[in-house]
VOFI-788572 format. One line per field, with one value per residue (C-alpha): x, y, z; residue in three letters. Coordinates in steps of 0.02 Angstrom, whole numbers, always signed. Layout:
<rs>
x <- [X,...]
y <- [Y,...]
z <- [Z,...]
code <- [ALA,...]
</rs>
This chain:
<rs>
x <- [+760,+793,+602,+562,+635,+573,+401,+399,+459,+323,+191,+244,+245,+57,+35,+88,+23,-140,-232,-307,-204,-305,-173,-36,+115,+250,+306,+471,+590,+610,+396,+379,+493,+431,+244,+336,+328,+163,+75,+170,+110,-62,-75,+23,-99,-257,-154,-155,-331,-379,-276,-376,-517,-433,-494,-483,-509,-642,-649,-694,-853,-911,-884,-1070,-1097,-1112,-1041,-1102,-1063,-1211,-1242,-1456,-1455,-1314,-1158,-998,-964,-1111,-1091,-1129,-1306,-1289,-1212,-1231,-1305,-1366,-1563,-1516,-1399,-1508,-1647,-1530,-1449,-1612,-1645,-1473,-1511,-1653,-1567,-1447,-1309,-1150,-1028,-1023,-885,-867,-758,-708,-716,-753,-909,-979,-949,-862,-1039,-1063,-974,-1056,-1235,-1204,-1144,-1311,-1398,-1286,-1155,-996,-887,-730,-687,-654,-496,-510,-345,-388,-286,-183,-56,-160,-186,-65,-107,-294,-278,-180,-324,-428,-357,-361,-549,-554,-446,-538,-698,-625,-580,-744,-827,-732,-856,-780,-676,-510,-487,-489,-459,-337,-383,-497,-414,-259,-140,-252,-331,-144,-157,-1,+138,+144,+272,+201,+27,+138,+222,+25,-17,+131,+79,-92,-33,+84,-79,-150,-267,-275,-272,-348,-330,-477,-415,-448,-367,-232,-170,-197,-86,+29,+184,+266,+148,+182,+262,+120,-15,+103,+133,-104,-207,-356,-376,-530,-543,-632,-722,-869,-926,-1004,-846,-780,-769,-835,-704,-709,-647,-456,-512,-466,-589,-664,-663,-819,-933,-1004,-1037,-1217,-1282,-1291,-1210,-1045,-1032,-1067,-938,-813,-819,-788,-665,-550,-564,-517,-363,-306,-304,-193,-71,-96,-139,-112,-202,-382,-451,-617,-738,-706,-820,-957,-1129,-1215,-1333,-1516,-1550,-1491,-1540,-1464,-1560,-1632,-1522,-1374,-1241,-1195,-1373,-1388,-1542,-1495,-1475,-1643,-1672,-1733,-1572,-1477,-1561,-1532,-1331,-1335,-1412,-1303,-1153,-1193,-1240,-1077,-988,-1035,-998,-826,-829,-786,-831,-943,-962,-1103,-1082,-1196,-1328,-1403,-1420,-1305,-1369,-1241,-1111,-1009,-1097,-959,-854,-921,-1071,-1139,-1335,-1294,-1178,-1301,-1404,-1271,-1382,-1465,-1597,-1651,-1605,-1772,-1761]
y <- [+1215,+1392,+1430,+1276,+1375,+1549,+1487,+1399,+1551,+1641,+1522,+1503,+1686,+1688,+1544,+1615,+1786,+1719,+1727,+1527,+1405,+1308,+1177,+1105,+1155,+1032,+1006,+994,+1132,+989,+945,+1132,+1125,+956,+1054,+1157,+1367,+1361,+1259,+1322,+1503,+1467,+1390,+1536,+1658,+1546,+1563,+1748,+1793,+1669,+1766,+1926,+1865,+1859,+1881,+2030,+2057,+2198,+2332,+2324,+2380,+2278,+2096,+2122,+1928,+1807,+1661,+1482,+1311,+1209,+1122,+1115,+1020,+893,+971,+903,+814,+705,+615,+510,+569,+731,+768,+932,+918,+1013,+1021,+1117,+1232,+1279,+1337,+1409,+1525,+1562,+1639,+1710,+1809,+1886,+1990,+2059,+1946,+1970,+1841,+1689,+1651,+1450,+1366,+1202,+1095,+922,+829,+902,+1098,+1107,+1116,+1282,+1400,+1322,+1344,+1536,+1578,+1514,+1629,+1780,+1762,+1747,+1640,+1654,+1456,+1413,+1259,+1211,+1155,+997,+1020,+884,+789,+769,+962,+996,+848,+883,+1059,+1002,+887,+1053,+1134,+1004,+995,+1192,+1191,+1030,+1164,+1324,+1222,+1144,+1309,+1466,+1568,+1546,+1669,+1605,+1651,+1543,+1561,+1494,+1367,+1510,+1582,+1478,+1572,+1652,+1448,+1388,+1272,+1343,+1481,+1612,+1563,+1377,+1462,+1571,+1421,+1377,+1545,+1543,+1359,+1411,+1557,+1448,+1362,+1517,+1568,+1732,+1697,+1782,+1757,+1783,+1808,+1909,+2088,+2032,+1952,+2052,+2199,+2088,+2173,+1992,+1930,+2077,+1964,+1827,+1965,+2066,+1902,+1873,+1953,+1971,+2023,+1967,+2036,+1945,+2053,+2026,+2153,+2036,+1954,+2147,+2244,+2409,+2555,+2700,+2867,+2846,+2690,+2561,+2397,+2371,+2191,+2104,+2212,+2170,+2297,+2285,+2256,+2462,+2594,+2578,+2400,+2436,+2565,+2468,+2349,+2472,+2575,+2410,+2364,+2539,+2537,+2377,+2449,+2582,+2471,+2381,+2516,+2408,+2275,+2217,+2229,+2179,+2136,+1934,+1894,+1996,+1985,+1957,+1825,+1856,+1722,+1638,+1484,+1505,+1523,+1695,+1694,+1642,+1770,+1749,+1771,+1890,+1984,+2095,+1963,+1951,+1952,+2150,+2199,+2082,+2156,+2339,+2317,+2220,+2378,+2485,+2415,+2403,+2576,+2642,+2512,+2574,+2761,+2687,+2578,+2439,+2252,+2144,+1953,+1946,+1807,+1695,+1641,+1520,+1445,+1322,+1181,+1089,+1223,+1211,+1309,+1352,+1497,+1669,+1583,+1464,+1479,+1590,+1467,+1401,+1564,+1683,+1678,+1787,+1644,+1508,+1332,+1291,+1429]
z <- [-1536,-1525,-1579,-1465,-1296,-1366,-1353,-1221,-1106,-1173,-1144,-989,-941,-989,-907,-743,-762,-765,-618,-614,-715,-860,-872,-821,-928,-918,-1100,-1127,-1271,-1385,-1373,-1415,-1560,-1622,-1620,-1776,-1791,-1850,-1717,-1562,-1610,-1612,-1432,-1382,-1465,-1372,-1213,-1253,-1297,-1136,-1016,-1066,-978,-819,-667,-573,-387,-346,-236,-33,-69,-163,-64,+35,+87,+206,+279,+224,+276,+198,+350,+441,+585,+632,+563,+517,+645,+656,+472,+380,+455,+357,+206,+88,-75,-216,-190,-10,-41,-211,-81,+29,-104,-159,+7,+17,-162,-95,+29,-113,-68,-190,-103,-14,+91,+134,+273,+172,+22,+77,+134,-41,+16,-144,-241,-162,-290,-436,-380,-283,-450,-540,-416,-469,-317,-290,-173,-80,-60,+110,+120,+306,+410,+542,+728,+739,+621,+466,+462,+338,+208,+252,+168,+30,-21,+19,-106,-231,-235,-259,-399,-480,-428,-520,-680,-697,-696,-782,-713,-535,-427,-413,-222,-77,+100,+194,+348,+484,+628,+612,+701,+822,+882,+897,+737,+655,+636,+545,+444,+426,+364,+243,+158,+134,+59,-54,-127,-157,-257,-347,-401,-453,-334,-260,-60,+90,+251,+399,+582,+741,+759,+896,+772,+616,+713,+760,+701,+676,+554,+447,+294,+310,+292,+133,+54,+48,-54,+49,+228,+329,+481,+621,+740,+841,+965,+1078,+1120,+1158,+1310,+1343,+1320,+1475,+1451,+1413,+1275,+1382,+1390,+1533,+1622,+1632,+1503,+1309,+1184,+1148,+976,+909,+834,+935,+901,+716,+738,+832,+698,+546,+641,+690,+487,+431,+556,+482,+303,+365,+414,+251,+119,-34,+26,+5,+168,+215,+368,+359,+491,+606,+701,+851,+906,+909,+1043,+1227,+1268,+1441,+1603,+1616,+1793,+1741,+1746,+1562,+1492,+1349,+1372,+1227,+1105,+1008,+819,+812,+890,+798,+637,+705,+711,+552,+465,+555,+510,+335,+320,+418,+317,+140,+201,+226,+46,+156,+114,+259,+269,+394,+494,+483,+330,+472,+626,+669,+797,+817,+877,+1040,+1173,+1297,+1370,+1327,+1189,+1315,+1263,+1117,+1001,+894,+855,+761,+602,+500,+471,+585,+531,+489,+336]
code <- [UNK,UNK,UNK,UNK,UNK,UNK,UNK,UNK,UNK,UNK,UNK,UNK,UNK,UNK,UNK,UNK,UNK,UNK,UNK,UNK,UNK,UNK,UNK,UNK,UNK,UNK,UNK,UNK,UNK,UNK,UNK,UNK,UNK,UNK,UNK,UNK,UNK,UNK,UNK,UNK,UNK,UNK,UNK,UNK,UNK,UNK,UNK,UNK,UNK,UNK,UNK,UNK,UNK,UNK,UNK,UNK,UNK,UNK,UNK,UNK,UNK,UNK,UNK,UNK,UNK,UNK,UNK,UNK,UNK,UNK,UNK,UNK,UNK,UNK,UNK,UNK,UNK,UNK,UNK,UNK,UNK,UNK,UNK,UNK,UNK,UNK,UNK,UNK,UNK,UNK,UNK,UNK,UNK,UNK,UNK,UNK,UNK,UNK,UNK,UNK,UNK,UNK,UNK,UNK,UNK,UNK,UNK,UNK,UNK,UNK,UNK,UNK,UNK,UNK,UNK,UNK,UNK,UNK,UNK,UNK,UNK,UNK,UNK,UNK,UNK,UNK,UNK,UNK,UNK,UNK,UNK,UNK,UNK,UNK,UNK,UNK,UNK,UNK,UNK,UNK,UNK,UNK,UNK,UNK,UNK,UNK,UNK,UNK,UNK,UNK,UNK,UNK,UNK,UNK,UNK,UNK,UNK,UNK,UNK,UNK,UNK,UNK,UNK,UNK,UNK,UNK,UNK,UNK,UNK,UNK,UNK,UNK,UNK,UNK,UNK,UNK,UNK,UNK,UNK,UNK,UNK,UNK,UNK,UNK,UNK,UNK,UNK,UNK,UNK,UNK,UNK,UNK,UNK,UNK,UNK,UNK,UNK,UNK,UNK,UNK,UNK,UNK,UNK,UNK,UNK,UNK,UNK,UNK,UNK,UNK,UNK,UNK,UNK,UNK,UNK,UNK,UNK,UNK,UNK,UNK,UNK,UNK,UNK,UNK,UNK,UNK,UNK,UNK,UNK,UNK,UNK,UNK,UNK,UNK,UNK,UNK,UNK,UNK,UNK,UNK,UNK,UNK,UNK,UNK,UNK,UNK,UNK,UNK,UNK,UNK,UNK,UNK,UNK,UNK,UNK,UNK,UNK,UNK,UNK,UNK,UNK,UNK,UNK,UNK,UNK,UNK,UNK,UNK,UNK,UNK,UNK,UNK,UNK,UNK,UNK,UNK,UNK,UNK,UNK,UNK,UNK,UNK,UNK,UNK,UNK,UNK,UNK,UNK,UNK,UNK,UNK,UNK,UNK,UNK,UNK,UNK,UNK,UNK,UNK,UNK,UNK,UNK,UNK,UNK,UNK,UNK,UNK,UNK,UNK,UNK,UNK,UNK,UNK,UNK,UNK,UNK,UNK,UNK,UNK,UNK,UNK,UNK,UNK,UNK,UNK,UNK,UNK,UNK,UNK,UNK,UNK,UNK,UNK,UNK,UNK,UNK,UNK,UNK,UNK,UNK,UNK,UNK,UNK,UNK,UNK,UNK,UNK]
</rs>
């Protein structure tokens, strides 16, 4: 018995110092000394030499990707008319590759989202695993199943990142609390995932989110100049304006992420979300028309921003890989919702 509890405190120390879990490990001191000396040390020495492979997060610099939902024409919430499968998002990380892609960042794991990872990493990417969180009561249990699939994802394939993203904006659309999206993080971890966390700068300086954003691993930082205001002389933004799509949006953008890993030094901070649209649908007339939004300037800020962004060894999920038909066209994107990507839906 005394061998029995020895071992199984060590087994499960490098069972939890292991960044994704292979197993369950739920046997009980007498199971470990009923496995005899012999036996017991040789799954601790497997456990050993498998922990060695670990993963390891990687610098900001080196997360250049993009964000993916999988989706062409109807979205999610048209189904069962469109679903995601395998053939698609083959061609689409094809397509994805070619533009030196490293990382894929996704939004969710149903509706078959969870093939993703798998086939990015055939095409020599990465992913950050999106777990979405529905408004309303179901939210929590929703992301619970969320993160089921991922982990059922990550075990299937060793070759996966163990991180995933919890919910999108969560505190920032009014979904949760801090504190209830901490209790999140804090499970997920327990699973052995590292965690990030992707919201807009009000937020991310909030000073009373500060043990939320400690407790994550990741930051992604949400910032899209055309939803900003023009600064005058004394910084402050000025009603009624939009950056346009050049070097001081790039800027804005890089300078807001390098603030935010000042505040958070030890973190992992990276650009979670950015872009501009490269079309308006709206009437030329209306007041909300974007003139400025066409796919050369849209391409202009993109290389911009990556070039201002890799003088500042910072990390950039472009957002997005495509068009997106289906999105909401109202408020500030009316017209320019469903043209954010960096390829139309068509491919």
């Amino acid at each position: 018995h005394f061998f029995g509890a020895l071992l199984r405190l060590l087994c499960s120390h490098i069972y939890f110092s292991t960044p994704f879990a292979p197993f369950s490990l739920d046997w009980s001191t007498e199971e470990f000394a009923r496995m005899g000396l012999v036996a017991a040390l040789a799954m601790a020495l497997a456990l050993s030499v498998a922990s060695t492979g670990a993963f390891v997060l990687p610098t900001s610099e080196n997360f250049r990707g993009v964000g993916y939902s999988g989706f062409r024409h109807l979205g999610p919430d048209l189904l069962p008319q469109e679903w995601i499968n395998a053939e698609i998002v083959a061609q689409d990380m094809k397509i994805l590759q070619s533009l030196g892609t490293k990382w894929i960042r996704t939004y969710a794991t149903d509706l078959n989202a969870s093939l993703i990872p798998s086939i990015a990493k055939d095409h020599g990417m990465d992913t950050i695993i999106g777990t979405w969180v529905n408004k309303g009561e179901d939210g929590i249990a929703f992301w619970y199943q969320e993160l089921e699939r991922a982990e059922r994802v990550v075990r299937a394939d060793p070759r996966l990142a163990p991180i995933v993203i919890i919910g999108n904006e969560l505190i920032y659309e009014g979904i949760m609390t801090a504190e209830k999206v901490l209790e999140l993080v804090r499970h997920a971890k327990s699973r052995g995932f590292y965690t990030a966390l992707g919201d807009i700068p009000p937020v991310m300086f909030d000073g009373n989110h500060t043990e939320l954003l400690n407790t994550v691993d990741i930051l992604m930082l949400h910032t899209h100049p055309f939803f900003s205001k023009v600064r005058n002389s004394l910084g402050e933004r000025i009603p009624n304006t939009r950056l346009l799509p050049d070097i001081a949006a790039a800027d804005d953008v890089v300078q807001a992420t390098l603030k935010l890993h000042e505040v958070f030094p030890d973190k992992l901070v990276v650009v979670g979300e950015t872009g501009y649209p490269s079309a308006d649908a709206s009437p030329t007339n209306a007041p909300h028309h974007c003139r400025w939004c066409t796919e050369e300037n849209q391409k202009h800020f993109f290389d911009v921003l990556y070039y201002l962004a890799g003088t500042s060894h910072l990390g950039v999920f472009a957002f997005e890989a495509f068009d997106e038909q289906w999105k909401d066209q109202k408020g500030e994107e009316v017209g320019s919702g469903p043209h954010w990507g960096l390829f139309r839906s068509d491919r």
